[in-house]
PyMOL CGO cylinders between C-alpha atoms (Angstrom):
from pymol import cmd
from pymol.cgo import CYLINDER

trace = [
    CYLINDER, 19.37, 138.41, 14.02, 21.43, 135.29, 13.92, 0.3, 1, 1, 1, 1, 1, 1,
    CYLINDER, 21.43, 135.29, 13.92, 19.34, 132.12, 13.98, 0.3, 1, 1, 1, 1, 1, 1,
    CYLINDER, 19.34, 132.12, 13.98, 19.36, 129.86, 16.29, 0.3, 1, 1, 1, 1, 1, 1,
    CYLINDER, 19.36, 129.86, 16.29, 20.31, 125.92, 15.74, 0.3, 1, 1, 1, 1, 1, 1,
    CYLINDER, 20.31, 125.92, 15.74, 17.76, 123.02, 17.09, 0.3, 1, 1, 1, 1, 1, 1,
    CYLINDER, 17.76, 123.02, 17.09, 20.41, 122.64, 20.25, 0.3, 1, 1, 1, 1, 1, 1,
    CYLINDER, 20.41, 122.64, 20.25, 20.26, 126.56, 20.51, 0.3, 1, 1, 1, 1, 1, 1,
    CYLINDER, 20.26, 126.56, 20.51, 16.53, 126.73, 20.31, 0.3, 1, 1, 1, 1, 1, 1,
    CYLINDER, 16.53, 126.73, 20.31, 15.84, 123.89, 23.46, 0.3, 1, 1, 1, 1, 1, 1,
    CYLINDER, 15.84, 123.89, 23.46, 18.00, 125.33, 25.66, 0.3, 1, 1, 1, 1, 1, 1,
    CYLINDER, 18.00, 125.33, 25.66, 16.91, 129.04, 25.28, 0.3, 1, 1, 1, 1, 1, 1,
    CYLINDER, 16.91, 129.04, 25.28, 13.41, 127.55, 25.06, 0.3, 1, 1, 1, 1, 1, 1,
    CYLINDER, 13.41, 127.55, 25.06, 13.93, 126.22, 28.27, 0.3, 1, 1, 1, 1, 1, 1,
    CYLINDER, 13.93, 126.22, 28.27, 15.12, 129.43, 29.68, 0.3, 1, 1, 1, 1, 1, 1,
    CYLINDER, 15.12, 129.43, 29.68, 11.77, 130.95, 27.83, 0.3, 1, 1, 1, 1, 1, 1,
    CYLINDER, 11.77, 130.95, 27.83, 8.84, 128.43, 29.71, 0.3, 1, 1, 1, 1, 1, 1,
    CYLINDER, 8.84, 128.43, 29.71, 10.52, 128.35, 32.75, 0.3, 1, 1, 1, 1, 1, 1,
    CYLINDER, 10.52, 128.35, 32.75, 11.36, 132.02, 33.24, 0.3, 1, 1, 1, 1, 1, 1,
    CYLINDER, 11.36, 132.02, 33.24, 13.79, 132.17, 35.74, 0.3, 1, 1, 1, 1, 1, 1,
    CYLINDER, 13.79, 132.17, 35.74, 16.18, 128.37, 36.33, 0.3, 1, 1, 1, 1, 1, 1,
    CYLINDER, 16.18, 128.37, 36.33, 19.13, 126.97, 37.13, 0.3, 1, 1, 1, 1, 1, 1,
    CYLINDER, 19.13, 126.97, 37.13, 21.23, 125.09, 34.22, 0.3, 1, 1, 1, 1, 1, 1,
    CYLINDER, 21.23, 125.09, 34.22, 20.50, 121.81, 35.89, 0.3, 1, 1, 1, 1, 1, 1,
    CYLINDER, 20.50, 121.81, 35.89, 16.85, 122.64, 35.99, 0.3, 1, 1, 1, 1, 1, 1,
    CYLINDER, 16.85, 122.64, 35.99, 16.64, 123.67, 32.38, 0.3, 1, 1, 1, 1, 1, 1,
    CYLINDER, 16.64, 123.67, 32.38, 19.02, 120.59, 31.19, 0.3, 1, 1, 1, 1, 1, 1,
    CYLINDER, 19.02, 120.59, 31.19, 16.09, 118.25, 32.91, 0.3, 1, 1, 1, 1, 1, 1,
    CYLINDER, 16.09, 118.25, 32.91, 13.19, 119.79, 31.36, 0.3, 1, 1, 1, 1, 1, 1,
    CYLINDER, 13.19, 119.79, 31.36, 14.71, 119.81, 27.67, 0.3, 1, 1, 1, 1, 1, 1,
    CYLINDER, 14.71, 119.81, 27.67, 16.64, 116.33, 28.53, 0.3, 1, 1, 1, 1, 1, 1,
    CYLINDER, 16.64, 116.33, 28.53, 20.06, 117.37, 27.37, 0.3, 1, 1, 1, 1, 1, 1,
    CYLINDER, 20.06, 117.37, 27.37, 23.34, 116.92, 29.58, 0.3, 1, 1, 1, 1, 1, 1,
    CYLINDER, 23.34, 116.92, 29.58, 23.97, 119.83, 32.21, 0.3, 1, 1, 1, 1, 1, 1,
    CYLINDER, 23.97, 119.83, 32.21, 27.12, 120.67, 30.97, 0.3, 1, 1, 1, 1, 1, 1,
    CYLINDER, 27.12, 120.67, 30.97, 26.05, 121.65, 27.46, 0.3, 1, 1, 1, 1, 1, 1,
    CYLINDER, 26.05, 121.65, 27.46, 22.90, 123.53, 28.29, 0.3, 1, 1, 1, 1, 1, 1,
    CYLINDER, 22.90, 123.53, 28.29, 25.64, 125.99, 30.38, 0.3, 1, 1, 1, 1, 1, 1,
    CYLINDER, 25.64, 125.99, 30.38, 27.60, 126.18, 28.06, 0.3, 1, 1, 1, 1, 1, 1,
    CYLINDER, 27.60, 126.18, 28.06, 24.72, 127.55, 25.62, 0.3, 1, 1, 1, 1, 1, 1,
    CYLINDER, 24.72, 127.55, 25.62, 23.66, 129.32, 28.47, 0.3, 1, 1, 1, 1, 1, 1,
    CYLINDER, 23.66, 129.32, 28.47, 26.50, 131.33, 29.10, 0.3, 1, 1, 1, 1, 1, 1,
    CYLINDER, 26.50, 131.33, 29.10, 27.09, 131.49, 25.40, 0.3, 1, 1, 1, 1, 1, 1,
    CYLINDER, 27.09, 131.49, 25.40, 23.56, 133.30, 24.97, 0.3, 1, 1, 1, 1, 1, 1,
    CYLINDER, 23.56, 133.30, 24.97, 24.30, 135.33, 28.18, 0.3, 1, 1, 1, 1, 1, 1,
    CYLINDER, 24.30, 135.33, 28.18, 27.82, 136.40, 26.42, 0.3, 1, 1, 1, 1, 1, 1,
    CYLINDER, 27.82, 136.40, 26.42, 25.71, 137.84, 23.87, 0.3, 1, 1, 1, 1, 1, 1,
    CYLINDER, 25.71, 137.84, 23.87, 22.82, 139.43, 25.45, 0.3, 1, 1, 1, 1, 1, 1,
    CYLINDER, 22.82, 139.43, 25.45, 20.49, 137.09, 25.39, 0.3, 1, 1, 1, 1, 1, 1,
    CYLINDER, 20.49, 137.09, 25.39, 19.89, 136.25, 28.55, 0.3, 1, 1, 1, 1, 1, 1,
    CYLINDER, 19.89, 136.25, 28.55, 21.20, 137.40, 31.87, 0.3, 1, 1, 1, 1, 1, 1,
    CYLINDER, 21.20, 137.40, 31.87, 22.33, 135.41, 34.58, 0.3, 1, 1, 1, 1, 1, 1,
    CYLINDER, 22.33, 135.41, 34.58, 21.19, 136.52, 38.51, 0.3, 1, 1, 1, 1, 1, 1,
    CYLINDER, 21.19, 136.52, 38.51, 22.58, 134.27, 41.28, 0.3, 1, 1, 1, 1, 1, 1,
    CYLINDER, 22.58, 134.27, 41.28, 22.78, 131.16, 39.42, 0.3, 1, 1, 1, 1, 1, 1,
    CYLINDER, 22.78, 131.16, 39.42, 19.68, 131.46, 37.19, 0.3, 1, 1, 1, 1, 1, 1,
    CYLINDER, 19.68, 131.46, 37.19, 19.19, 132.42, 33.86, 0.3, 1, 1, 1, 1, 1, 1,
    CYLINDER, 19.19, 132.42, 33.86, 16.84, 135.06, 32.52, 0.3, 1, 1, 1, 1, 1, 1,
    CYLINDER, 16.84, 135.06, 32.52, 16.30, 135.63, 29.06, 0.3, 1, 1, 1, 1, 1, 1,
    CYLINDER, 16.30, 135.63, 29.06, 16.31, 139.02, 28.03, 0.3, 1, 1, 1, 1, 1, 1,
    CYLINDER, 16.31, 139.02, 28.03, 13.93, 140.76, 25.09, 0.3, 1, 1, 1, 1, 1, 1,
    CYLINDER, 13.93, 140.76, 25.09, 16.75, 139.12, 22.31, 0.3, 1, 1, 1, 1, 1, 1,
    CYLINDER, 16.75, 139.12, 22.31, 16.67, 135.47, 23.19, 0.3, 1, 1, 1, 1, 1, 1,
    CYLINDER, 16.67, 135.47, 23.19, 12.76, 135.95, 23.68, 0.3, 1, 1, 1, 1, 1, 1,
    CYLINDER, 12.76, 135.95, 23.68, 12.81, 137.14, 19.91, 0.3, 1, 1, 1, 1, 1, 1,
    CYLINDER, 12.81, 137.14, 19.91, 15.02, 134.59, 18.56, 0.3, 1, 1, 1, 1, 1, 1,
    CYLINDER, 15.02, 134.59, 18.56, 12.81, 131.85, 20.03, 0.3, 1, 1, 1, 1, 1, 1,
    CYLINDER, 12.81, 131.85, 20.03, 9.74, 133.36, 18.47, 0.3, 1, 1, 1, 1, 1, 1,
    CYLINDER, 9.74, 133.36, 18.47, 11.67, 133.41, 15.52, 0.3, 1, 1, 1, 1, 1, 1,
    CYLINDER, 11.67, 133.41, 15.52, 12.53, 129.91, 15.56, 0.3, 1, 1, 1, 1, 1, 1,
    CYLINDER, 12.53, 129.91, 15.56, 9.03, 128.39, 16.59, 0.3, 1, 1, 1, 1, 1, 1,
    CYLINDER, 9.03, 128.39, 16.59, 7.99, 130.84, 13.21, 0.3, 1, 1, 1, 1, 1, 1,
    CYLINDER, 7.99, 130.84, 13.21, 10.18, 129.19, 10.98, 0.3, 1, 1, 1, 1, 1, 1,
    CYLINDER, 10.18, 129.19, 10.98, 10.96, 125.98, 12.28, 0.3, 1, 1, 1, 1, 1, 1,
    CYLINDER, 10.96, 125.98, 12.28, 6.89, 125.19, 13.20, 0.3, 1, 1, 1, 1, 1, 1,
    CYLINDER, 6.89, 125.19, 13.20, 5.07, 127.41, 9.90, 0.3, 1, 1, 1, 1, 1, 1,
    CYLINDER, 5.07, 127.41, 9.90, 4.02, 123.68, 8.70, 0.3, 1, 1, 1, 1, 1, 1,
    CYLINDER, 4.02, 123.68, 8.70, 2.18, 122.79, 11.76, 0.3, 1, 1, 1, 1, 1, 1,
    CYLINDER, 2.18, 122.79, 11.76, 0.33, 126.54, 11.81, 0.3, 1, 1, 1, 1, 1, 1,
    CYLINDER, 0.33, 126.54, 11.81, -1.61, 124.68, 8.66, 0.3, 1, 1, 1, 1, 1, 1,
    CYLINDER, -1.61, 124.68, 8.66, -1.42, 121.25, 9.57, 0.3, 1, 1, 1, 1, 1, 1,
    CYLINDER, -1.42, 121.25, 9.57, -5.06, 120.09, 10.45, 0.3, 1, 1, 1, 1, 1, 1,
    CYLINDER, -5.06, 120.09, 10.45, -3.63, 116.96, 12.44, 0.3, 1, 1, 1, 1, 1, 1,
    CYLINDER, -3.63, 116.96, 12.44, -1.88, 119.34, 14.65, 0.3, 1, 1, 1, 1, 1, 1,
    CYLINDER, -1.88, 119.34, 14.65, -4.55, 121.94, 14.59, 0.3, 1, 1, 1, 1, 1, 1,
    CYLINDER, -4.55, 121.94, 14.59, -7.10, 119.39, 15.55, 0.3, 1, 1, 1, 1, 1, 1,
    CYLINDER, -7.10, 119.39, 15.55, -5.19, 117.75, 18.26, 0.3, 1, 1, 1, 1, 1, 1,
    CYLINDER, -5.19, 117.75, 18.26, -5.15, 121.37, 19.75, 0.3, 1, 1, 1, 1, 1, 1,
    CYLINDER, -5.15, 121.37, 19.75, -8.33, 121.87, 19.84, 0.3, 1, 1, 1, 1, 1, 1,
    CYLINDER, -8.33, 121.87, 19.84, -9.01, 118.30, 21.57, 0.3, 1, 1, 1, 1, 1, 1,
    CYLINDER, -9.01, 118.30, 21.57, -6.62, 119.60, 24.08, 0.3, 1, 1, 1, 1, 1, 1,
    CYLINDER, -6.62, 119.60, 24.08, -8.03, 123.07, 25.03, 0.3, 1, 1, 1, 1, 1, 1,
    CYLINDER, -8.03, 123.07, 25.03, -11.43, 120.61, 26.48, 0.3, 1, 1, 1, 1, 1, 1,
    CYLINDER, -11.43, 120.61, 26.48, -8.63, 118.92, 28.47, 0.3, 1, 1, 1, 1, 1, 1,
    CYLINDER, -8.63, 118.92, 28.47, -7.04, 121.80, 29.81, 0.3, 1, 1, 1, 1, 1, 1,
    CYLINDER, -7.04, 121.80, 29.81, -10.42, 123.64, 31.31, 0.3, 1, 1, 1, 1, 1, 1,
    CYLINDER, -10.42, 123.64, 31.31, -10.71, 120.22, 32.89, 0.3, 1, 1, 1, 1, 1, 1,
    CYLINDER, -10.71, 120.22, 32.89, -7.24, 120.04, 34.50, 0.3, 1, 1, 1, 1, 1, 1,
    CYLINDER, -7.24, 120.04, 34.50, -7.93, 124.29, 35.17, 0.3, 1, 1, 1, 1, 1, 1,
    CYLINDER, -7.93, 124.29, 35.17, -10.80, 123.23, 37.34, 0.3, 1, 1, 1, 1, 1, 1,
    CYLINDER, -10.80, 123.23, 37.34, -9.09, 120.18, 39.01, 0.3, 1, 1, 1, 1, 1, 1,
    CYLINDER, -9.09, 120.18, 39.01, -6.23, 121.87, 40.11, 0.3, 1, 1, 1, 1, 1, 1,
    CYLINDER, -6.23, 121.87, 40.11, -8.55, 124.96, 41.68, 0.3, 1, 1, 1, 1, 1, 1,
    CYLINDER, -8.55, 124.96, 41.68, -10.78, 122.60, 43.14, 0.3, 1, 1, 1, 1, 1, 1,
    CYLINDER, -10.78, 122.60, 43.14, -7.88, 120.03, 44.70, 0.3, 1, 1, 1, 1, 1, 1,
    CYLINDER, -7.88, 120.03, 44.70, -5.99, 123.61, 46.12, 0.3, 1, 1, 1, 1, 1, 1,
    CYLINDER, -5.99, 123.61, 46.12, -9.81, 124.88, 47.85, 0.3, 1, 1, 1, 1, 1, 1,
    CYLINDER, -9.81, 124.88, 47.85, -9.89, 121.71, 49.27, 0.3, 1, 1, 1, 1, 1, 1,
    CYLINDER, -9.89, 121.71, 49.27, -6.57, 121.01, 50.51, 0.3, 1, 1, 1, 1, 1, 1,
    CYLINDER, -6.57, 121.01, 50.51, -5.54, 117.76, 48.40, 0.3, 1, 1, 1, 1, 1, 1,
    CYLINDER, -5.54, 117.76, 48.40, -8.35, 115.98, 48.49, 0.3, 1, 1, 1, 1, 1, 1,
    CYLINDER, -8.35, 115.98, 48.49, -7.23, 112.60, 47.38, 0.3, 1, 1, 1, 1, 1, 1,
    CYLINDER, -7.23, 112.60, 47.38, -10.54, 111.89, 45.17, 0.3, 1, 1, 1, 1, 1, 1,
    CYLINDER, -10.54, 111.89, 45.17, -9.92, 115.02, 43.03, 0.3, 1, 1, 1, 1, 1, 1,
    CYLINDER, -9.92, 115.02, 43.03, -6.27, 114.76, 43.06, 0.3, 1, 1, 1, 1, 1, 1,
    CYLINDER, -6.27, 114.76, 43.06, -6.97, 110.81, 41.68, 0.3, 1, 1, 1, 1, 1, 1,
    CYLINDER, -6.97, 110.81, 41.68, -8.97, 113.18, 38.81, 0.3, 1, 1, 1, 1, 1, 1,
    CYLINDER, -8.97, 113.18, 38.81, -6.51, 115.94, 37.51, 0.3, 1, 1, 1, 1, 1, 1,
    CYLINDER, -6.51, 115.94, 37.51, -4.05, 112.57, 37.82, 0.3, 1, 1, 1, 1, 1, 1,
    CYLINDER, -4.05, 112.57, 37.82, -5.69, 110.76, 35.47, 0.3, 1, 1, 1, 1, 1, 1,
    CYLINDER, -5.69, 110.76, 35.47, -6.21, 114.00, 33.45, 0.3, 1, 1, 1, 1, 1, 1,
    CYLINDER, -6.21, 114.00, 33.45, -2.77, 114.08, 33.23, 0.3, 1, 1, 1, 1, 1, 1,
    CYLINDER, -2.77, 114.08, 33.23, -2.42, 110.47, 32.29, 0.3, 1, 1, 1, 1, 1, 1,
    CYLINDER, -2.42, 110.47, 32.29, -4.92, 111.49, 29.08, 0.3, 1, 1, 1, 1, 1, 1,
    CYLINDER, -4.92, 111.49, 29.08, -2.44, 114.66, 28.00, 0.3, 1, 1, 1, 1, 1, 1,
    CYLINDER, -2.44, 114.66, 28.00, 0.44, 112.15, 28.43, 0.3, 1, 1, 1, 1, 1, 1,
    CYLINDER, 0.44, 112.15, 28.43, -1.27, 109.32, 26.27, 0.3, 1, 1, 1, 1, 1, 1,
    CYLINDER, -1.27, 109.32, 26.27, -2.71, 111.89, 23.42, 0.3, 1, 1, 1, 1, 1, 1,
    CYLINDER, -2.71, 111.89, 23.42, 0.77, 113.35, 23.61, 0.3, 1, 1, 1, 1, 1, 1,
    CYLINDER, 0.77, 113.35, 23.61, 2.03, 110.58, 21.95, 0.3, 1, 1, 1, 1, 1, 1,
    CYLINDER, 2.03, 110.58, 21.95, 0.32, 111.50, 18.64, 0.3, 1, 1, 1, 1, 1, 1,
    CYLINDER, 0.32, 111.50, 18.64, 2.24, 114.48, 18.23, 0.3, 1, 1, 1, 1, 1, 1,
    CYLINDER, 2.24, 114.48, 18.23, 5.52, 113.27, 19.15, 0.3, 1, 1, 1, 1, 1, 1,
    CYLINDER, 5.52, 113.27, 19.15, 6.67, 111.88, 15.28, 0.3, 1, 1, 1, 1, 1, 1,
    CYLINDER, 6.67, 111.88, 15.28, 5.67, 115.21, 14.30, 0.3, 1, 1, 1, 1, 1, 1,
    CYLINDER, 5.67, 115.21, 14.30, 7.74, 117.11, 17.25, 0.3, 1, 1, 1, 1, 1, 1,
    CYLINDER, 7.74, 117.11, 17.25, 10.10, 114.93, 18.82, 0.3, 1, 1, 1, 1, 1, 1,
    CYLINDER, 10.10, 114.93, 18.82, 11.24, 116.73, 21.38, 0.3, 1, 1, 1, 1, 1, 1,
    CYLINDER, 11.24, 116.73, 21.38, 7.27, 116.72, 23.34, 0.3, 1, 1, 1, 1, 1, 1,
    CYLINDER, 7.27, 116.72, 23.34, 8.99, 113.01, 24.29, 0.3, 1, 1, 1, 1, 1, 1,
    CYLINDER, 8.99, 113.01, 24.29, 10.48, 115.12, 27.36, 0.3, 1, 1, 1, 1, 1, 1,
    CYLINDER, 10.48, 115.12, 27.36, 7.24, 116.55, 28.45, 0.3, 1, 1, 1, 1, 1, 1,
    CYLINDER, 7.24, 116.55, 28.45, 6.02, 112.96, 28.73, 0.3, 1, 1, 1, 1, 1, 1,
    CYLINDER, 6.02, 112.96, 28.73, 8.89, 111.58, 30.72, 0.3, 1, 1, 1, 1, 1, 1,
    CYLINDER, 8.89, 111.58, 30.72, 8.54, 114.78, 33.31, 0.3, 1, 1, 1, 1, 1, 1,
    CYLINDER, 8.54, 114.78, 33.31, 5.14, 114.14, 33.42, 0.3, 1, 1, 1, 1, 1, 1,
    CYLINDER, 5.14, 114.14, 33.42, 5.66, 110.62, 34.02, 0.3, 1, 1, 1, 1, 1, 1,
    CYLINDER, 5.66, 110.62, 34.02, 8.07, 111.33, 36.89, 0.3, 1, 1, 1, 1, 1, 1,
    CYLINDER, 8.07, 111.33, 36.89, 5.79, 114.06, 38.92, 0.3, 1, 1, 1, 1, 1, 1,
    CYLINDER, 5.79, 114.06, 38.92, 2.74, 111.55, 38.67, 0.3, 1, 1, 1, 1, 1, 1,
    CYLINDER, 2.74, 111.55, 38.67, 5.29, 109.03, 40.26, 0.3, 1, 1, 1, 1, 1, 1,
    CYLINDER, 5.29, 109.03, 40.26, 5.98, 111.63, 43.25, 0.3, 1, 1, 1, 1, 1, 1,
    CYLINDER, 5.98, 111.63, 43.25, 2.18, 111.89, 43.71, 0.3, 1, 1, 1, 1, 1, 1,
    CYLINDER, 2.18, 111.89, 43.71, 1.95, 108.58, 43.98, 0.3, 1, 1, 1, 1, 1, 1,
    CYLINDER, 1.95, 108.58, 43.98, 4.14, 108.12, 46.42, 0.3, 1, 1, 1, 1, 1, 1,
    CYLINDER, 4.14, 108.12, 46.42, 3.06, 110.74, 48.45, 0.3, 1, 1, 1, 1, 1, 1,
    CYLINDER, 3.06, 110.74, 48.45, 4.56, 113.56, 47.82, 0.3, 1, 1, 1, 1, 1, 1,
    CYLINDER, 4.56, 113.56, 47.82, 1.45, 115.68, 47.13, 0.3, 1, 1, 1, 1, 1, 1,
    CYLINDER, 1.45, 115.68, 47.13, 3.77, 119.45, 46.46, 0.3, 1, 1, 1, 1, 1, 1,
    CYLINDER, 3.77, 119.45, 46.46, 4.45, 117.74, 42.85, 0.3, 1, 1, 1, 1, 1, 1,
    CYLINDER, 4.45, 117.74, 42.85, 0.25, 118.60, 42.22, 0.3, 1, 1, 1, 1, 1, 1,
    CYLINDER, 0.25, 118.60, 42.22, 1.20, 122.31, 41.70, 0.3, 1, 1, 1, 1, 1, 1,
    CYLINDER, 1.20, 122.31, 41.70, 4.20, 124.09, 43.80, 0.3, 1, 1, 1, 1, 1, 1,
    CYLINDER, 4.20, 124.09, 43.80, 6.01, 126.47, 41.87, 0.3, 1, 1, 1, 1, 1, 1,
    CYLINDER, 6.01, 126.47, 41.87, 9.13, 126.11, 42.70, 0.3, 1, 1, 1, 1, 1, 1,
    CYLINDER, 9.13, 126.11, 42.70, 9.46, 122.50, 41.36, 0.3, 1, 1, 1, 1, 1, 1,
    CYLINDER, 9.46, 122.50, 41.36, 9.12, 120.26, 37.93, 0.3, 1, 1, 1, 1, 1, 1,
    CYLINDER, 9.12, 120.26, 37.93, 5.21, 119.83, 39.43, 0.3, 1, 1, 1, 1, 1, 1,
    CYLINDER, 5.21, 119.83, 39.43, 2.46, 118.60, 37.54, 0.3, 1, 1, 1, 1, 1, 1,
    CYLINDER, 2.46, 118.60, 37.54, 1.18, 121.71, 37.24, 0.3, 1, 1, 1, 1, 1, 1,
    CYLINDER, 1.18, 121.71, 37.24, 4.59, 123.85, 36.00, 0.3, 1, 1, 1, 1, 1, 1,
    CYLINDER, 4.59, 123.85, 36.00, 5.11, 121.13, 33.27, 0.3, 1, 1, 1, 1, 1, 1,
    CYLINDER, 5.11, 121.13, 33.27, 1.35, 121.77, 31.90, 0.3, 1, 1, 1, 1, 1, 1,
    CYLINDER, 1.35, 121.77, 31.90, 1.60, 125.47, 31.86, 0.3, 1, 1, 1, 1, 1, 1,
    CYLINDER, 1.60, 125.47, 31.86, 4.68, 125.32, 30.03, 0.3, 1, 1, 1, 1, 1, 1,
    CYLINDER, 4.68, 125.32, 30.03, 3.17, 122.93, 27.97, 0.3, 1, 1, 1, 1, 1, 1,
    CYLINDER, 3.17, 122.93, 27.97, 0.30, 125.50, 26.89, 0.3, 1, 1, 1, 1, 1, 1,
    CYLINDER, 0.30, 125.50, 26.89, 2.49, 127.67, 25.90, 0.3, 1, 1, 1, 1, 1, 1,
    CYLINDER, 2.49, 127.67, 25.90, 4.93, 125.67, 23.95, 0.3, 1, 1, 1, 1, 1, 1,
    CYLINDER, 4.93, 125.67, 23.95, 2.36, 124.48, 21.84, 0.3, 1, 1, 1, 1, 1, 1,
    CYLINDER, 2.36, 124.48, 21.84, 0.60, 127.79, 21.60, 0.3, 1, 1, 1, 1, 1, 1,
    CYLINDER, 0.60, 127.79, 21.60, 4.03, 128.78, 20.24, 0.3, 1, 1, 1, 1, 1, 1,
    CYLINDER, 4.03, 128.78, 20.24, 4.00, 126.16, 17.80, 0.3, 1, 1, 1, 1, 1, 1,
    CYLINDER, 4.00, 126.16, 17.80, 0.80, 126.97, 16.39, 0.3, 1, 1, 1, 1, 1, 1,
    CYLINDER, 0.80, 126.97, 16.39, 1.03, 130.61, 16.47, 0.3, 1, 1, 1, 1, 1, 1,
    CYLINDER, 1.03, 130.61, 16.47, -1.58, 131.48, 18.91, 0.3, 1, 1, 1, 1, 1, 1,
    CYLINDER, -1.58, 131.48, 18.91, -1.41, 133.87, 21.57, 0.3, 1, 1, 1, 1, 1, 1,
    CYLINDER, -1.41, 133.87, 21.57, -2.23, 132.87, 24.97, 0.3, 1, 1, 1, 1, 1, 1,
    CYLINDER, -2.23, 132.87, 24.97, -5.87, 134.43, 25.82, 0.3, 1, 1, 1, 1, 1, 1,
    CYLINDER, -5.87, 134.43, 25.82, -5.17, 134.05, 29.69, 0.3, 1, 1, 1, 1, 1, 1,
]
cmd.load_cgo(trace, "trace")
């Protein structure tokens, strides 16, 4: 298996948290220009990495494996780095919080006190965030999409809490998890 390089690795990764997107859609959630993550994109689709289906791309079992393979060799220092491995931990208390935030603001329809919570929750991820971005530069996009869905929320636009169709609040955490599950080398339990 050919390895993949670091511009390689963000666009498949891309392709890898967000299943199923559109170039444009990956290129804003890894914060490269739109016309190189297609051309990666069709690159890796040339070779059977990924497939494309009406203008989204799909990676297929190969690209899945070269990612892995790159968050293996790339991230083995951070599997032992207690920093890292702390900072984790810190953030699985945060994420059962922001779990039960988002369950409770979808059973009761948005209410604007518990929306104001998981916000703020969100605002915490984003500020302890910046402790692990020396060590992996690239989490500097999570914070910026983060940083951009909070602003929809607070100008109304309540979808950006947790519809799946769109760079919501919700989407960018979940891909989160399991970015940094991938850097760590833990499976995800749920």
């Amino acid at each position: 298996m050919t390895i993949l390089n670091e511009q390689e690795f963000l666009v498949l990764n891309g392709a890898h948290l967000k299943k199923m997107a559109t170039a444009d859609e990956i290129a804003s959630a890894v914060g490269l220009d739109p016309s190189v993550v297609k051309s990666v994109l069709d690159s890796a689709a040339s070779t059977g990495r990924l497939m494309i289906a009406e203008g989204r791309y799909l990676l297929l079992p190969e690209g899945t494996s070269a990612v892995h393979e790159y968050y293996r060799t790339a991230y083995e220092p951070m599997r032992s780095n207690e920093a890292v491995l702390s900072w984790y931990e810190r953030f699985e208390t945060t994420n059962e919080q922001f779990i039960k935030q988002v369950s409770e603001w979808q059973s009761t329809d948005g209410d604007e006190r518990i929306q104001s919570r998981l916000i703020k929750t969100v605002e915490r991820l984003s500020k302890n965030l910046q402790e692990l971005t020396p060590l992996i530069p690239r989490y500097e996009s999570y914070l910026n999409r983060f940083g951009a869905s909070v602003a929809r929320i607070d100008e109304g636009e309540k979808e950006f809490v947790c519809t799946p169709t769109i760079d919501s609040v919700h989407n960018i955490w979940f891909e989160f998890h399991e970015d940094i599950l991938s850097v760590i080398g833990r499976p995800r339990d749920t």
